[in-house]
KEKE-3310 file (N, C-alpha, C; in steps of 0.2 Angstrom, whole numbers, plus 5000, padded with zeros to 4 digits):
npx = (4944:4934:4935:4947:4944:4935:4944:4950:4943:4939:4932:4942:4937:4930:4937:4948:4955:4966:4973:4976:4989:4990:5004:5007:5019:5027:5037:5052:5053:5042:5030:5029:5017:5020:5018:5017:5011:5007:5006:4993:4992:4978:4965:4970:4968:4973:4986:4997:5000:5002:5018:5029:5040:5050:5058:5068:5077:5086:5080:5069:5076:5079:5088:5104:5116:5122:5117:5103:5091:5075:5064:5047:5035:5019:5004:4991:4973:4964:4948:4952:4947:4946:4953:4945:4934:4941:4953:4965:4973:4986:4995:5011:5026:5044:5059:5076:5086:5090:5082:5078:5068:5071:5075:5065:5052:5041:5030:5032:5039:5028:5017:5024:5024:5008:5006:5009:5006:4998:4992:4985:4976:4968:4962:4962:4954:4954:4948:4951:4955:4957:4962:4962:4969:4964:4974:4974:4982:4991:4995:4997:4985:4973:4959:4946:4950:4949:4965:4981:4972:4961:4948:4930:4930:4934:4920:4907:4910:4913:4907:4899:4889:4886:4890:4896:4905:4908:4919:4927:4919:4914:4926:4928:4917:4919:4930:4926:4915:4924:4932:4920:4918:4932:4931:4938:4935:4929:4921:4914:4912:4917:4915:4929:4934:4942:4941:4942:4947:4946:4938:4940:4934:4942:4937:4929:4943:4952:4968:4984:4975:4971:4979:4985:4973:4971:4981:4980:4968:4974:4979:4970:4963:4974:4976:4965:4964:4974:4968:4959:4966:4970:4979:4984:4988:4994:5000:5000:4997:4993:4990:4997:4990:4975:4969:4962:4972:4977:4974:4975:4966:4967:4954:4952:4951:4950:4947:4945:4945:4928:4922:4910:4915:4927:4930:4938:4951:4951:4957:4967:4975:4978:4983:4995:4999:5003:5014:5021:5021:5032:5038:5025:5024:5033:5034:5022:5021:5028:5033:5021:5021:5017:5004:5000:4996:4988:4979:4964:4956:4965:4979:4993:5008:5017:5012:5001:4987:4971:4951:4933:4925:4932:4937:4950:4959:4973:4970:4954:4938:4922:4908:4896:4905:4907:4897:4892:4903:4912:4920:4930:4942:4951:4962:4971:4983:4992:4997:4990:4998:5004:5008:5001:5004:5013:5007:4996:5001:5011:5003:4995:5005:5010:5000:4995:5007:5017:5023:5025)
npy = (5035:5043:5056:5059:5056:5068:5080:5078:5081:5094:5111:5124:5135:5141:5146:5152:5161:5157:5142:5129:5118:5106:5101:5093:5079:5073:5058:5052:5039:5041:5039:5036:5046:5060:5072:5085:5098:5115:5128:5143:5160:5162:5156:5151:5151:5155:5146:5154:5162:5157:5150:5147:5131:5122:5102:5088:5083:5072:5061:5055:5052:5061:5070:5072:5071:5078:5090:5095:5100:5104:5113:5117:5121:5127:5126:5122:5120:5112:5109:5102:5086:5078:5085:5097:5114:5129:5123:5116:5104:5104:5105:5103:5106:5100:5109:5114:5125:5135:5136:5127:5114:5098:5081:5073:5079:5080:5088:5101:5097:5094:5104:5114:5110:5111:5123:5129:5139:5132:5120:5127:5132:5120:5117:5104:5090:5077:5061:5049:5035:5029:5014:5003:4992:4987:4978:4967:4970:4963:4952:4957:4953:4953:4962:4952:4939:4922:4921:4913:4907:4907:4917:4913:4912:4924:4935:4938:4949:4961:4977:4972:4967:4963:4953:4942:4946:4961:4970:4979:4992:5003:5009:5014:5020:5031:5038:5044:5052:5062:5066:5074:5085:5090:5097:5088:5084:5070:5059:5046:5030:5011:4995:4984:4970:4960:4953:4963:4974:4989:5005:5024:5038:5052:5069:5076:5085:5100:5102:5104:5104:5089:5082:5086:5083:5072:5066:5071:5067:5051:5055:5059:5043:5034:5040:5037:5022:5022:5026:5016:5006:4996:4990:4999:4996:5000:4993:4986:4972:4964:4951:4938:4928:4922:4933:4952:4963:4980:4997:5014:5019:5034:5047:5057:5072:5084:5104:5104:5090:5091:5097:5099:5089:5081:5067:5065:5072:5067:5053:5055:5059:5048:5039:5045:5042:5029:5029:5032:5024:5014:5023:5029:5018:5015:5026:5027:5019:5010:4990:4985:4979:4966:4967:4971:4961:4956:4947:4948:4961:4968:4978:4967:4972:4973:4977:4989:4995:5000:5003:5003:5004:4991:4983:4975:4985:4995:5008:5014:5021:5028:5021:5033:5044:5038:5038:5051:5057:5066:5068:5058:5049:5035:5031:5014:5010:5015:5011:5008:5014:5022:5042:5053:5068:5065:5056:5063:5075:5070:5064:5075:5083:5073:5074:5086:5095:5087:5084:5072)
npz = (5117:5111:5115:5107:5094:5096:5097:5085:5075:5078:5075:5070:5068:5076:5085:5079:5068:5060:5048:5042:5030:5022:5014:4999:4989:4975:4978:4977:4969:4959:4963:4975:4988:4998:5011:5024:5035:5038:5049:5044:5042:5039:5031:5014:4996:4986:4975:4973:4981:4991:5005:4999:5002:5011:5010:5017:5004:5005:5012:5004:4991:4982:4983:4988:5004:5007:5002:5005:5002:4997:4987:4988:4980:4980:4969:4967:4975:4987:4994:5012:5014:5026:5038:5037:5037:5037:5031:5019:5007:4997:4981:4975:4967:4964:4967:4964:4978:4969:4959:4950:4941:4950:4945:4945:4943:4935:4933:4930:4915:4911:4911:4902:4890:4892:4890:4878:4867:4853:4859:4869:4864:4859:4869:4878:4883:4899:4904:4916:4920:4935:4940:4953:4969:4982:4995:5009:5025:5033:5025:5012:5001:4990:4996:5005:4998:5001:5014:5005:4997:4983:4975:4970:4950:4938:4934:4942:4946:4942:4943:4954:4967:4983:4998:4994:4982:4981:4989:5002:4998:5006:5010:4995:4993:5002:4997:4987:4990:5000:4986:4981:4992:4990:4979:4967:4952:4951:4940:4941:4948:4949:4955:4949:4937:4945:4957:4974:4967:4961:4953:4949:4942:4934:4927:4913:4913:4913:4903:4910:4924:4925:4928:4941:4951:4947:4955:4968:4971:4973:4982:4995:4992:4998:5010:5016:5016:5024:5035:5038:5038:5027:5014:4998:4982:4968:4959:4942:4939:4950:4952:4947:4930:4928:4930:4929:4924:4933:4926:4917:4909:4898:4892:4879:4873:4859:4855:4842:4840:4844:4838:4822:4811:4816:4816:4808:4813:4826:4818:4812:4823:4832:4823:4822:4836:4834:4827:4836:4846:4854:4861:4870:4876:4884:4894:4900:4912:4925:4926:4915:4906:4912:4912:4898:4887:4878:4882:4893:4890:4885:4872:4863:4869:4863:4851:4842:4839:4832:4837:4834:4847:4852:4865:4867:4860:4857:4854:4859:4851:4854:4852:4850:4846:4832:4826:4829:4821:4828:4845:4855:4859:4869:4877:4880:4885:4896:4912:4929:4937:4932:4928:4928:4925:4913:4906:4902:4893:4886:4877:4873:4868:4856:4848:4844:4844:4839:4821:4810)
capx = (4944:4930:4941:4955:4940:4933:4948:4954:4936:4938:4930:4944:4934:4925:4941:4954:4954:4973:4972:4979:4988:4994:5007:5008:5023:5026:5044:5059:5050:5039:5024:5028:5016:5023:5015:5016:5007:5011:5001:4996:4986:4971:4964:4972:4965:4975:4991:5001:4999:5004:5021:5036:5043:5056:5060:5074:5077:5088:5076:5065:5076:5078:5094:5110:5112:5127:5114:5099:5086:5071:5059:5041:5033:5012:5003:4983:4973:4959:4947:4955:4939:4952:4953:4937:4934:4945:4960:4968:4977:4988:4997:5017:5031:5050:5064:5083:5086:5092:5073:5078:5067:5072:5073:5058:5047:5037:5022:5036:5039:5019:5016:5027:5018:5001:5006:5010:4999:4995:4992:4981:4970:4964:4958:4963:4951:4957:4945:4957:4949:4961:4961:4967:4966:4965:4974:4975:4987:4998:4998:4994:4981:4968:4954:4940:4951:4954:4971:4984:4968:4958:4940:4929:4935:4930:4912:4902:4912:4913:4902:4894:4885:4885:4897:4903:4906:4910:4924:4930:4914:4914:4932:4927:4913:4920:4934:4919:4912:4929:4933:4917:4919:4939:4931:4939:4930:4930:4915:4908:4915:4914:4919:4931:4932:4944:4937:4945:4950:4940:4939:4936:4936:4941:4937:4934:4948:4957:4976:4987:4974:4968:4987:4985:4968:4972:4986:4978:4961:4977:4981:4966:4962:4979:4975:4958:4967:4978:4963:4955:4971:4969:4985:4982:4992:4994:5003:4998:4995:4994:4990:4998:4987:4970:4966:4963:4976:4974:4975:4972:4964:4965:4949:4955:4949:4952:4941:4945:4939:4922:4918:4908:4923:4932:4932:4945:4955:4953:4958:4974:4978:4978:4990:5001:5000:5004:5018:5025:5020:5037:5040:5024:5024:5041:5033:5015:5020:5032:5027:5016:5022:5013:4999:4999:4998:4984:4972:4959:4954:4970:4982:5000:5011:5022:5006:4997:4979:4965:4947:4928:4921:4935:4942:4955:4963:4979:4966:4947:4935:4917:4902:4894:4911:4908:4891:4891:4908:4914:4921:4935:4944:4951:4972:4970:4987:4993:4997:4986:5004:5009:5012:4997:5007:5018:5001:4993:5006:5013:4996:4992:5012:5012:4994:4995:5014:5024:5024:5030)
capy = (5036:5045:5062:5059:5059:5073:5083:5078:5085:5102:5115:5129:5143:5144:5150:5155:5161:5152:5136:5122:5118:5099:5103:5086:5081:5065:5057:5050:5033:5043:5035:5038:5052:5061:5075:5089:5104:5121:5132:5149:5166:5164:5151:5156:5146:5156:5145:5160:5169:5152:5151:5140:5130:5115:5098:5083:5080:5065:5056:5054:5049:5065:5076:5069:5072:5084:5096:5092:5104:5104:5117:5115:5127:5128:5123:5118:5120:5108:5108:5096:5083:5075:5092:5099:5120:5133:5120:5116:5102:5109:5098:5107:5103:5105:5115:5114:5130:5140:5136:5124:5110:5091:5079:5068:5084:5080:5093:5105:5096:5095:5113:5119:5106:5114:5132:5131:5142:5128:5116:5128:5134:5116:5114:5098:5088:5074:5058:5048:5030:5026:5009:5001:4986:4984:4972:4966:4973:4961:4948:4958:4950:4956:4963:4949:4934:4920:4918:4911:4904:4910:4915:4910:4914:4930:4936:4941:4956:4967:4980:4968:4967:4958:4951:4939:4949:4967:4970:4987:4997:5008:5014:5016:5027:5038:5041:5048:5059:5065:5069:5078:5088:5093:5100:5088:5081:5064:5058:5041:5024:5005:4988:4983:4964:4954:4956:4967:4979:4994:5011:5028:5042:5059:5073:5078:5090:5104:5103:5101:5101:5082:5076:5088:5082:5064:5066:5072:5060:5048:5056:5056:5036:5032:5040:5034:5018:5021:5023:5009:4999:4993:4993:5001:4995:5004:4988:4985:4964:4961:4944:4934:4923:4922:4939:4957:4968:4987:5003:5019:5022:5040:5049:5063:5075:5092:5107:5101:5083:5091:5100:5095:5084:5081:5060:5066:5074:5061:5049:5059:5062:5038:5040:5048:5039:5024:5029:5035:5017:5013:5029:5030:5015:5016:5031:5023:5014:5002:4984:4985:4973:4958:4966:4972:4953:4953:4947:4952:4965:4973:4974:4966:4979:4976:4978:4996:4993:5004:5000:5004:4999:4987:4984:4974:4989:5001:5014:5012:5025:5024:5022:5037:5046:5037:5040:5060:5061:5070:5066:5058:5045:5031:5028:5011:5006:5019:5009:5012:5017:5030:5047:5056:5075:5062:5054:5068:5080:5068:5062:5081:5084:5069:5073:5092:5097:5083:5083:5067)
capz = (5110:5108:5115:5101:5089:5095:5095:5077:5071:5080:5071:5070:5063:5080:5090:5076:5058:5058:5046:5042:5024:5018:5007:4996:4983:4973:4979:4971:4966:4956:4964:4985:4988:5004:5013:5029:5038:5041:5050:5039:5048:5038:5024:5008:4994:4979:4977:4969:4987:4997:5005:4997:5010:5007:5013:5015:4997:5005:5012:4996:4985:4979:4984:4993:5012:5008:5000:5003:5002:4990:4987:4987:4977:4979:4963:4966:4981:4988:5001:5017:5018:5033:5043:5036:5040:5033:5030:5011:5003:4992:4978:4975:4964:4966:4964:4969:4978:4960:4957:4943:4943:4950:4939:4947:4942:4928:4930:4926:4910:4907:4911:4897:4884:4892:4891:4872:4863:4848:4866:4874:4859:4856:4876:4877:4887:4900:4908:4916:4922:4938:4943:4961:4971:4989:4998:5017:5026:5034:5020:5005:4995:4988:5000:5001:4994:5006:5013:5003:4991:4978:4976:4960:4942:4938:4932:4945:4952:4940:4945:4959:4973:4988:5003:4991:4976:4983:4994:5002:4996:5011:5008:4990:4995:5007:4993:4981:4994:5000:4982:4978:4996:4991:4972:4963:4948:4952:4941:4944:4953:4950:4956:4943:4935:4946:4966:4978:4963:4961:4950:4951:4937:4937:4921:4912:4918:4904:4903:4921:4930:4926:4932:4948:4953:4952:4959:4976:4973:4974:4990:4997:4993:5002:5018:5018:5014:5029:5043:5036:5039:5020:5008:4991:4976:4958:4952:4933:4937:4958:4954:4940:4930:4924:4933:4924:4928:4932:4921:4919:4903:4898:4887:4877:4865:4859:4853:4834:4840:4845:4835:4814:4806:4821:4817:4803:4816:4830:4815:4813:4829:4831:4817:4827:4841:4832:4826:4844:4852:4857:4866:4876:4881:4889:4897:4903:4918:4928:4927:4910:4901:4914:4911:4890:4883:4874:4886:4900:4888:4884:4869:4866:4872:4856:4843:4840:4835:4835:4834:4837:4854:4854:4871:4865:4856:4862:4857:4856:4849:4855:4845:4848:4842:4827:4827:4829:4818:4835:4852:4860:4860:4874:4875:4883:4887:4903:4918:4933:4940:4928:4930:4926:4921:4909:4901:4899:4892:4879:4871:4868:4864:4850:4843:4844:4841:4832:4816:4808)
cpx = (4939:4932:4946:4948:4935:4936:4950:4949:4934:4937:4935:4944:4932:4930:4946:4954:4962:4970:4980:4982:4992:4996:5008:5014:5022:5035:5048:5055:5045:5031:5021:5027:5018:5017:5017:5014:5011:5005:4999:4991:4981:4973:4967:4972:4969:4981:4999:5003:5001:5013:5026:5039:5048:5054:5068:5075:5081:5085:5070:5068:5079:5085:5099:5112:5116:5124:5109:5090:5082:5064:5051:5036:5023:5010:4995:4983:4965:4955:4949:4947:4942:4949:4946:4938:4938:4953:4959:4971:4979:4995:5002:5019:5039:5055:5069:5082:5088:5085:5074:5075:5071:5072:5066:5052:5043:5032:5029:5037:5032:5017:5018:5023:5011:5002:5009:5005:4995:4990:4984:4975:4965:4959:4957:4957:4955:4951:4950:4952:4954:4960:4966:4964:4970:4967:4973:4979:4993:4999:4998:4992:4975:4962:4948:4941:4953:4960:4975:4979:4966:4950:4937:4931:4929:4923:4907:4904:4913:4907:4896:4892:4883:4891:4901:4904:4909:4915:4929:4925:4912:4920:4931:4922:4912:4925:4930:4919:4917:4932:4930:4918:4926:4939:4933:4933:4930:4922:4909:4915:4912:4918:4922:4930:4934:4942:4944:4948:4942:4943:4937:4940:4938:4940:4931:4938:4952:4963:4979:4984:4972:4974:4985:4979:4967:4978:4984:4971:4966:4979:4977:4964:4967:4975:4968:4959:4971:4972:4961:4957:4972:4977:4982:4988:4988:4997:4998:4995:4998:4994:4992:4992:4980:4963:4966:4968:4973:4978:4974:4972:4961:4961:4952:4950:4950:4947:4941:4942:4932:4919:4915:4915:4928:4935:4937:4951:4959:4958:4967:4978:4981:4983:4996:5004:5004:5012:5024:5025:5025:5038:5035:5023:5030:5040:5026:5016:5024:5029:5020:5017:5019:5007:4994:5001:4992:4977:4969:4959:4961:4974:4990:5004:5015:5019:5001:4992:4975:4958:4940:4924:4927:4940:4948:4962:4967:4973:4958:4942:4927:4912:4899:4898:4911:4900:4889:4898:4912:4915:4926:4937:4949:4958:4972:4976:4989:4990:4994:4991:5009:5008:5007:5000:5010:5012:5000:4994:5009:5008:4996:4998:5013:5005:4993:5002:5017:5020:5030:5034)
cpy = (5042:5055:5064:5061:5066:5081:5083:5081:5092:5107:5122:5135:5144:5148:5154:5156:5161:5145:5133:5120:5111:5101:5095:5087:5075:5063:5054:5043:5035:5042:5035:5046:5055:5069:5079:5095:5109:5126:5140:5155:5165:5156:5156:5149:5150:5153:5148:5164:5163:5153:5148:5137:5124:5110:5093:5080:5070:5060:5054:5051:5055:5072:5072:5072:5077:5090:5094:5096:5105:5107:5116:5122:5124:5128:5124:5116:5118:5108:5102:5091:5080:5082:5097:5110:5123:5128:5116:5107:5105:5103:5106:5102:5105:5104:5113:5123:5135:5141:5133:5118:5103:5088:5073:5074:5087:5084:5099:5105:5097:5103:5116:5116:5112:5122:5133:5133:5138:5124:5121:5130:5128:5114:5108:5097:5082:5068:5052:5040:5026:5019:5007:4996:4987:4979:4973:4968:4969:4953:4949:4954:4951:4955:4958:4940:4929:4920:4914:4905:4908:4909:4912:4913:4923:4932:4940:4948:4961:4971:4975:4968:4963:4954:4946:4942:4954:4965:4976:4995:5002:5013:5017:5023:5034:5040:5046:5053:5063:5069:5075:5083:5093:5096:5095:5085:5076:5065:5050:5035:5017:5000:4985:4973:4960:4957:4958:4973:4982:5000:5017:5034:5049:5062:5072:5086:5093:5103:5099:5101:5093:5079:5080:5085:5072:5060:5065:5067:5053:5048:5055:5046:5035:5034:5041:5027:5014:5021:5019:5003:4993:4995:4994:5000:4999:4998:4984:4977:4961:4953:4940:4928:4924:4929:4947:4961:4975:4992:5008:5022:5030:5041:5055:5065:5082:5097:5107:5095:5085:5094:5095:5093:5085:5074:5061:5067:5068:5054:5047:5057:5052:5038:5040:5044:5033:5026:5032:5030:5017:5017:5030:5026:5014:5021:5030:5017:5010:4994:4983:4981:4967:4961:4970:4963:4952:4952:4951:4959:4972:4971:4974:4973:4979:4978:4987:4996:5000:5001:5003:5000:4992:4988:4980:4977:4994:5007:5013:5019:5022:5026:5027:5043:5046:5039:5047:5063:5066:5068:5066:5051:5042:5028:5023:5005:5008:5012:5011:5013:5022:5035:5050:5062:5071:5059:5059:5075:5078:5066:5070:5083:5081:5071:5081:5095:5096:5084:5077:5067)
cpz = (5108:5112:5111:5096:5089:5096:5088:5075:5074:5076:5075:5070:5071:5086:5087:5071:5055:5052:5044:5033:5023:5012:5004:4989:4984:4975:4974:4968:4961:4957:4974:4986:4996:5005:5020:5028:5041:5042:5047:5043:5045:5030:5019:5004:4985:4980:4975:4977:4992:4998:5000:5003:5005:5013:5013:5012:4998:5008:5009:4991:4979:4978:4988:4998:5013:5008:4999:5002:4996:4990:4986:4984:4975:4971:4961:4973:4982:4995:5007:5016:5025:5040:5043:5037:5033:5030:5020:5011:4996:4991:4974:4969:4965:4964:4969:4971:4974:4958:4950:4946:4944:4947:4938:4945:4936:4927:4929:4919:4906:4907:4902:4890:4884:4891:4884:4871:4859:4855:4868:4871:4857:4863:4876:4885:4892:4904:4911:4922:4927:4940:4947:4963:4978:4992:5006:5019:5029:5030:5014:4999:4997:4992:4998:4998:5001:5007:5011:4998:4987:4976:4969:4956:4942:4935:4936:4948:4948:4942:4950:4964:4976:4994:4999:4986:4975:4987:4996:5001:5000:5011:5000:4990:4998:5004:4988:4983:4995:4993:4980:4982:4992:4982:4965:4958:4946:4948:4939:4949:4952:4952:4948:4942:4939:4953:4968:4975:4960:4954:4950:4943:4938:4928:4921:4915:4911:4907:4910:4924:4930:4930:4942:4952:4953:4954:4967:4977:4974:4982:4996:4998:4997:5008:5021:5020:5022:5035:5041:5036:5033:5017:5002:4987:4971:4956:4947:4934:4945:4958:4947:4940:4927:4928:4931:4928:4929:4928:4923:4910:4903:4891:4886:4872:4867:4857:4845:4834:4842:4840:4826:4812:4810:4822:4813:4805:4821:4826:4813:4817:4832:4827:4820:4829:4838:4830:4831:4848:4857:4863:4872:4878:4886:4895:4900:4909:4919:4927:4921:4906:4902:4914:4903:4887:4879:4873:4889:4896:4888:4873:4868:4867:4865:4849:4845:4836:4840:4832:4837:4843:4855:4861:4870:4862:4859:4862:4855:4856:4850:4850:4846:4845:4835:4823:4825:4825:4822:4839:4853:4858:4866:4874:4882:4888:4894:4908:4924:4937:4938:4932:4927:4921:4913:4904:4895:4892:4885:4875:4868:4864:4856:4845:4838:4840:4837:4826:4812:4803)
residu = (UNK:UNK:UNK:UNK:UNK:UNK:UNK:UNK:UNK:UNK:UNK:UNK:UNK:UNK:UNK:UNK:UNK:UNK:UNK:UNK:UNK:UNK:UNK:UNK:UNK:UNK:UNK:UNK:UNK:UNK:UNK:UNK:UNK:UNK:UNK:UNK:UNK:UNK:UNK:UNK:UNK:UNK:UNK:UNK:UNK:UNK:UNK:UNK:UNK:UNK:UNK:UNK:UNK:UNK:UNK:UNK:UNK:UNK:UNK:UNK:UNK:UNK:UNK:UNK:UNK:UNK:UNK:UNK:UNK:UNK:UNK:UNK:UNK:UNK:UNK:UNK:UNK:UNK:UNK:UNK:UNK:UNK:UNK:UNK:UNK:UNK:UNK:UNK:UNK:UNK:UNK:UNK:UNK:UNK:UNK:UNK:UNK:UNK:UNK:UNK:UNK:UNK:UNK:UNK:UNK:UNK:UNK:UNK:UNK:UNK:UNK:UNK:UNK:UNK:UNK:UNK:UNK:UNK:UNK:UNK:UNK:UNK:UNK:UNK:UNK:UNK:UNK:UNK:UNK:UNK:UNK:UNK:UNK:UNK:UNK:UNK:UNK:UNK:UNK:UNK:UNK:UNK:UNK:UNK:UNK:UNK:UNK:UNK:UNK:UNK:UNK:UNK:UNK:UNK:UNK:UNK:UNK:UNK:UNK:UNK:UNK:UNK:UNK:UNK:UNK:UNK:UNK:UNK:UNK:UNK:UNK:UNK:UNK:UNK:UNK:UNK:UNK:UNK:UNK:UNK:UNK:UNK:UNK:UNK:UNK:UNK:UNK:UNK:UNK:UNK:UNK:UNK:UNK:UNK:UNK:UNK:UNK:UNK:UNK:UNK:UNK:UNK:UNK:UNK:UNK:UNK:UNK:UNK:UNK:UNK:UNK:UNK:UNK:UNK:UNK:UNK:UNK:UNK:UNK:UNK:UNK:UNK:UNK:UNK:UNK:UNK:UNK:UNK:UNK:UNK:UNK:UNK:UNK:UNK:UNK:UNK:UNK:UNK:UNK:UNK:UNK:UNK:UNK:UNK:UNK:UNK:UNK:UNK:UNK:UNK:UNK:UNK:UNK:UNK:UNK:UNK:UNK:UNK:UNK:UNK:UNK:UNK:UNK:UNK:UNK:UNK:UNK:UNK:UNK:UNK:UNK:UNK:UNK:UNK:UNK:UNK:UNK:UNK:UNK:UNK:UNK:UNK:UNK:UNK:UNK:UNK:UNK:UNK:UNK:UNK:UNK:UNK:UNK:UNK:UNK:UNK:UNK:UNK:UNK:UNK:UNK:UNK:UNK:UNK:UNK:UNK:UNK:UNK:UNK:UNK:UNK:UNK:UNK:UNK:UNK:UNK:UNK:UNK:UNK:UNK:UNK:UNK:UNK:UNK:UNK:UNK:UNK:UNK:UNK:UNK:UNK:UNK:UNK:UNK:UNK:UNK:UNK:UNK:UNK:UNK:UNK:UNK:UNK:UNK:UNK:UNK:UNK:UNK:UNK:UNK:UNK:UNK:UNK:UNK:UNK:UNK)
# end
């Protein structure tokens, strides 16, 4: 073993200035990240000057077997922390061979939101607060819990420490470091409130890059996930019952919310939303509805409230916000199984664009 590992950590640079590029896409389920390597003569880290390559659109879910071919077109390029050296992951999107996109291809959609002039002058901000839970691999439940029982009620584990309280904290940490290694701007990490459920943050990030970047610290945690022989869930409510569900609360603001009289804007901009409820919640996430009721710090998914420092609220505004008459505000419904480009893309579209 200790020759397989010291083959997979081979420093490339020292015999061949070839690299290595993990081209990564999102598949037909909207959620199965997929991935392969192709060797290139030299690192190349602009994704404009990277190849196009294709795959078998029908075995995703994605093209039918008769015509199956689906183009992957380079996007966003990340140092490998896996392969380490001159080598990339590089986060794509796809196209039928006409070059029209898919219909699974939502950063196509969010692009064109982000590359509106009104869209790009306000520099929309993104923090995007994903949450996941680790389970065991060959009975899925939650890392830490015993078999087919249940640990104490919750309390001690948010943010806690200790063999009974923690659970996984080493995959959680080598996801950090690997993030910070691959550029993204992951920027902190906690144990979330019911045990074996964790969180990690990324932003802020401007425009498409926040979807592209927790896309790939997505990609990352999975095949951190997979040496570790851990399963990783995105479901919104893994354990029915008096247990919090996960999210992925997104912080937003724009260069009108930062700036002097910008809680006017933000105040606005809530207005909106509220009157768009129905719509992005049908667009925030599979399975949200068992975990929008009301409780465990959420609220009902058929009610639209806002509030200060209230985590019971679809949108909560924090007190320094209100404080400095300036900041950001906290869109608290998004499932921690959404579609990051679909999040991000429609918050700044309904606050920015629409006009009611």
């Amino acid at each position: 073993m200790s020759l397989l590992s010291d083959l997979v950590n081979l420093n490339l640079s020292e015999t061949t200035e070839r690299s290595i590029a993990e081209y990564i896409w999102i598949g037909g389920s909207g959620m199965d990240l997929r991935s392969k390597a192709r060797t290139l003569p030299r690192r190349i880290s602009d994704p404009n000057r990277l190849p196009t390559w294709n795959y078998d659109g029908s075995s995703t879910g994605q093209a039918p077997g008769e015509d199956s071919e689906v183009i992957l077109r380079p996007r966003a390029t990340f140092p490998d922390p896996f392969r380490r050296g001159n080598n990339n992951l590089v986060m794509c999107d796809a196209y039928t061979p006409d070059g029209v996109p898919i219909l699974t291809n939502n950063r196509y959609k969010a692009a064109e939101i982000f590359n509106h002039p009104d869209v790009n002058a306000e520099e929309t901000w993104f923090g995007i607060e994903q949450e996941y839970t680790l389970l065991q691999k060959h009975v899925k439940w939650p890392l830490g819990w015993p078999v087919g029982g249940f640990p104490g009620p919750q309390g001690p584990y948010y943010c806690g420490i200790g063999t009974d309280k923690s659970f996984g904290r080493d995959i959680v940490d080598a996801h950090y470091k690997a993030c910070l290694y691959a550029g993204i701007d992951i920027s902190g990490i906690n144990g979330e409130v019911m045990p074996g459920q964790w969180e990690f943050q990324v932003g802020p990030a401007v425009g498409i890059s926040a979807g592209d970047q927790l896309w790939v610290a997505r990609y990352i945690l999975e095949r951190i996930t997979e040496i570790a022989g851990v399963v990783l869930s995105f479901d919104p409510k893994p354990i029915p019952g008096d247990w919090n569900g996960a999210g992925a609360h997104t912080n937003y603001s724009t260069k009108s919310m930062r700036t002097d009289g910008g809680y006017e804007v933000i105040k606005k901009a809530i207005d909106k939303l509220g009157l768009r409820h129905d719509r992005h919640i049908a667009a925030y996430g599979e399975g949200n509805e068992r975990r929008l009721t009301g409780k465990h710090e959420t609220a009902n998914i058929k009610t639209f409230k806002w509030g200060v420092a209230d985590r019971g609220a679809s949108i909560r505004v924090g007190r320094d916000t209100e404080r400095d008459g300036k900041g950001y505000f906290e869109d608290r419904r998004p499932a921690s199984n959404m579609d990051p480009y679909v999040v991000t893309s429609m918050i700044a579209e309904t606050t920015i664009l629409w006009n009611p």
